[in-house]
N, C-alpha and C positions, 0 to 999 in steps of 0.2 A: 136493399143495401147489400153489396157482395160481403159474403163470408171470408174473404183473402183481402189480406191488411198488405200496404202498399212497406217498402221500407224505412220510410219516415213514418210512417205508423206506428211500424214497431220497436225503433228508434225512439220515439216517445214514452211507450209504454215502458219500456227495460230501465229508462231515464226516470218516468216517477216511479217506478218499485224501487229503485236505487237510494234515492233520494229521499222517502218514507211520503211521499205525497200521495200513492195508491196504496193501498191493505190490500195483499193476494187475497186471505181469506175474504175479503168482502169481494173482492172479483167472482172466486170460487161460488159465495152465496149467491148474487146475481145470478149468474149462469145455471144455477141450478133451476133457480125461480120462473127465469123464463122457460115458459113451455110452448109457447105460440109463435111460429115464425109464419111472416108474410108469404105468403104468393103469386105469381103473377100468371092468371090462367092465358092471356094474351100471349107470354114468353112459357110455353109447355115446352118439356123438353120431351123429345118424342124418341130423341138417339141417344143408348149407352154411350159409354166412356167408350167400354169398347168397341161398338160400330164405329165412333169415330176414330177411334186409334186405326181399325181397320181402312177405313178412308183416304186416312194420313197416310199410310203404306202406300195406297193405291195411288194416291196422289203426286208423292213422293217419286216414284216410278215415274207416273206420267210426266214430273217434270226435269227427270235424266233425257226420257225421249226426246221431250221438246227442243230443248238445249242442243241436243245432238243435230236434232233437224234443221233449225233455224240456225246453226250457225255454219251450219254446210252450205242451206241457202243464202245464208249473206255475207258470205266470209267474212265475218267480223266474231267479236269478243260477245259471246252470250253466257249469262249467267241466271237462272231461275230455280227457284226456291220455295218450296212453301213456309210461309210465315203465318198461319194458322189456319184454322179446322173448328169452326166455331156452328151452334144451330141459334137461327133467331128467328122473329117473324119474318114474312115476303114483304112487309111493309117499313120494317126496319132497315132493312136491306134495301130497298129501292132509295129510300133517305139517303144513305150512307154515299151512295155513287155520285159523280158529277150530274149536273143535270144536263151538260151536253156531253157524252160518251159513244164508245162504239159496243154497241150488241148485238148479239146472235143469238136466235132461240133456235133450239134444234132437236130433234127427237134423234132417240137410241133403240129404236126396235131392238130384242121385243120386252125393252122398257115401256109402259104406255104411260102416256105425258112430254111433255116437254122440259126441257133444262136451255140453261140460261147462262153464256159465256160473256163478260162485260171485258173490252179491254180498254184500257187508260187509254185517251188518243193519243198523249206522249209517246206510248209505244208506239203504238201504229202506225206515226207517222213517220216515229224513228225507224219501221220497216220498212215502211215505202219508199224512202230517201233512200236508205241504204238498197237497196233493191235496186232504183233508178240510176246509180251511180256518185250517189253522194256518200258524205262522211258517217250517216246515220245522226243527222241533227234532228230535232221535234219541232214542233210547231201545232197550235190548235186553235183550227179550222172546220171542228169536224161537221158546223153545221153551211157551210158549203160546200161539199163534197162533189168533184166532178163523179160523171160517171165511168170515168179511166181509172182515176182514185177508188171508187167504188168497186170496180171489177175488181180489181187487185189488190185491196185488203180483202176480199171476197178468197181469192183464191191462198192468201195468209191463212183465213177464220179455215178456211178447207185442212191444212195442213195440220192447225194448232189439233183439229177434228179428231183427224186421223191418229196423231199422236195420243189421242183422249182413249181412243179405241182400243188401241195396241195396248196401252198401259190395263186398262178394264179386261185383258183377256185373261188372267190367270182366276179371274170370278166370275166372268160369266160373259160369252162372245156377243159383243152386241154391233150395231152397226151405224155408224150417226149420219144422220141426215138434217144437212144447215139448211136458213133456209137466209132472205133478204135481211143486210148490216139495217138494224136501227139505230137511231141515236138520240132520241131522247126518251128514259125511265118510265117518266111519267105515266105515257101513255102505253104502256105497254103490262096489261093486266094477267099474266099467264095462272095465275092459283089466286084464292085468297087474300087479302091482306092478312090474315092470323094465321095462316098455312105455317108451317116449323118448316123453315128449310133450312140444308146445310149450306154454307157458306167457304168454301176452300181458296184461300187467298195467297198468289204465288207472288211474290216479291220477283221481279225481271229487269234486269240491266242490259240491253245493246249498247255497245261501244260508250259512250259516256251518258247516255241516257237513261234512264229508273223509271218504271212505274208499278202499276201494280194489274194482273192479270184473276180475276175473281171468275167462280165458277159458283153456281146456285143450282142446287139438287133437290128440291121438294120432297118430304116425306114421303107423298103418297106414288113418288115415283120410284121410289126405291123400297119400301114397304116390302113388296113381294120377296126382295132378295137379302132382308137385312139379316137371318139366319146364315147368311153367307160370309158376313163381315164381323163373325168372331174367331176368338181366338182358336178355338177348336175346329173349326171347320179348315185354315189355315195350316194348324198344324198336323192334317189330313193327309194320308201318303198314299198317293192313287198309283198302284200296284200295273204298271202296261204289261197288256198281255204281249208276250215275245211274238214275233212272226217266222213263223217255221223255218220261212225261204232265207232268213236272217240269220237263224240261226245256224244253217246247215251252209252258209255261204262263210259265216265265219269261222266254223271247225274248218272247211277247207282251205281256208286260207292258212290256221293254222297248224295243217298237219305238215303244210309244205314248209313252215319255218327251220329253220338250222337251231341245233343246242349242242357244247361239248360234253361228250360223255369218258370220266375216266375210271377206271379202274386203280387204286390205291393199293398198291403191293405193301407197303408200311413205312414208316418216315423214320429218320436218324438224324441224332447231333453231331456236330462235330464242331472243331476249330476254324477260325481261319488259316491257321498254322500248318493244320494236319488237313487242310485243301490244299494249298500248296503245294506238298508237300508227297500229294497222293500219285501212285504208280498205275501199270498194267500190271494190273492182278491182286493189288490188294483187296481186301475185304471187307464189307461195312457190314454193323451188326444194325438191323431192323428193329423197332420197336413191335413187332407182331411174330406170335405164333404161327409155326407152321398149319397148327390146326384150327386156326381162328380165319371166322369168312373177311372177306375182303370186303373194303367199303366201298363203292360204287358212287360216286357225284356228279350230277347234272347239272349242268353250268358251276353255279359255286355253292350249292345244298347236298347234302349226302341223302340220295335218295332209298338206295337197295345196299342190300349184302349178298356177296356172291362169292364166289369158290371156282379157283384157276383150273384152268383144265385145256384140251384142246380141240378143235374140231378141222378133221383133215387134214391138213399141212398147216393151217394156221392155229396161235394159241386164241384163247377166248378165255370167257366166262361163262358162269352158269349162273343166272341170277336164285337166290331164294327164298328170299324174301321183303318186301316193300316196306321204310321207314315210314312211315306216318307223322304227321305234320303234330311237332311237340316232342316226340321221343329224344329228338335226337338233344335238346336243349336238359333233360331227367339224367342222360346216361353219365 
């Protein structure tokens, strides 16, 4: 019996404590008293919460890619989504699918085993259609499948692959290799019937059609990498090392850049009245000492302090020293 009450469940429960037809404290005694919960060694749970949250990520990704890909290819309205991340038996799971569907078993070197893409022939055929120049309507037929039909969800299952691949690179690069569409469950025995596989199920809409797109990952094929699919591993910050010829191509590029450099003699208020107003020759009083260095700003930050002076026929500056990144927000 699941632990998580439905909400008319709970809708019940709140209704007889309200009402004085349940005692909390006899709730609270019950509860206590049980110490035995069932289990079901059949339904093992073999994945954390969080390898599967990690999954969901991964998955998540893989089906932004797909979306992107398939609606390039059919110029039409795609939409997919995962709609859960569930682990259950390989036997549960073969139940759960149509008994006529379209599958693909495929290896991911260097995963060893095989995994298991099932997609609703509703979709499929809504690819094909839409592929061949139709509206993207469905139809299911998948157990006579010409072998034209056959190629070309062939070269679909290929695509959906590749998008499987890409999504899986930020964990680990692997490489998938499909092989011949089956279509019926049944017979198709890849693990155990008790095997824990994960289950990633993507809710997929083309143009007005829905179905559902399932992906089946066996424990023991992901075993090796499940330390990869937590949260710390994730939030792991892989330091690239720079490449010299990179780095020495971008200082040159930036030494060639332009910046204005000025020299700040000292600033003054005045009116607009007394701008108006102003002559040859009059005089403006400076907010700076004659003996006070001068500020120096490159582009729009006050970098240095320097001290007027001239060299040869022209005036200049003498720099003397360098603000430092903070000072200048203290003084």
């Amino acid at each position: 019996m699941s632990d998580v009450l439905s909400q008319h469940e709970i809708d019940a429960l709140l209704s007889g404590l309200s009402t004085g037809e349940m005692d909390g404290e006899q709730l609270k005694k019950e509860e206590s008293e049980r110490k035995v919960r069932s289990y079901d060694f059949k339904r093992a749970l073999r994945f954390s919460k969080e390898q599967l949250r990690g999954l969901s990520r991964i998955h998540e990704n893989f089906a932004r890619i797909l979306t992107t890909a398939l609606s390039g290819q059919l110029r039409s309205f795609v939409d997919i989504n995962v709609a859960s991340v569930d682990q259950v038996p390989y036997d549960e799971f073969i139940r759960s699918i149509p008994k006529m569907t379209l599958l693909n078993v495929f290896e991911a070197p260097p995963l060893e085993g095989r995994l298991l893409m099932e997609v609703n022939p509703h979709v499929g055929y809504a690819m094909l259609d839409r592929l061949l120049g139709g509206q993207g309507q469905s139809m299911n037929k998948v157990e006579k499948l010409t072998e034209i039909e056959t190629k070309l969800l062939s070269s679909f299952m290929q695509m959906i692959l590749e998008s499987f691949q890409n999504a899986w690179e930020s964990v680990l690069s692997i490489e998938t290799i499909g092989s011949e569409i089956e279509v019926n469950p049944q017979f198709l025995q890849m693990v155990s019937p008790n095997e824990t596989v994960v289950v990633i199920s993507l809710t997929t809409t083309i143009g007005e059609t829905s179905g559902m797109i399932n992906l089946c990952l066996p424990h023991m094929v992901l075993e090796e990498i499940l330390p990869k699919l937590t949260t710390h591993y994730w939030m792991q910050t892989k330091v690239k090392e720079r490449n010299q010829q990179e780095v020495e191509h971008l200082n040159e590029w930036l030494m060639q850049g332009n910046v204005s450099l000025q020299a700040i003699l000292g600033t003054s208020s005045i009116t607009i009245e007394e701008l108006l107003h102003m002559e040859r020759g009059d005089i403006l009083m400076l907010k700076q000492h004659i003996h006070d260095p001068l500020e120096v700003h490159v582009g729009s930050r006050k970098k240095f302090t320097a001290q007027p002076g001239r060299k040869r026929s022209h005036m200049a500056v003498q720099i003397l020293e360098k603000i430092e990144e903070g000072e200048e927000q203290h003084e």
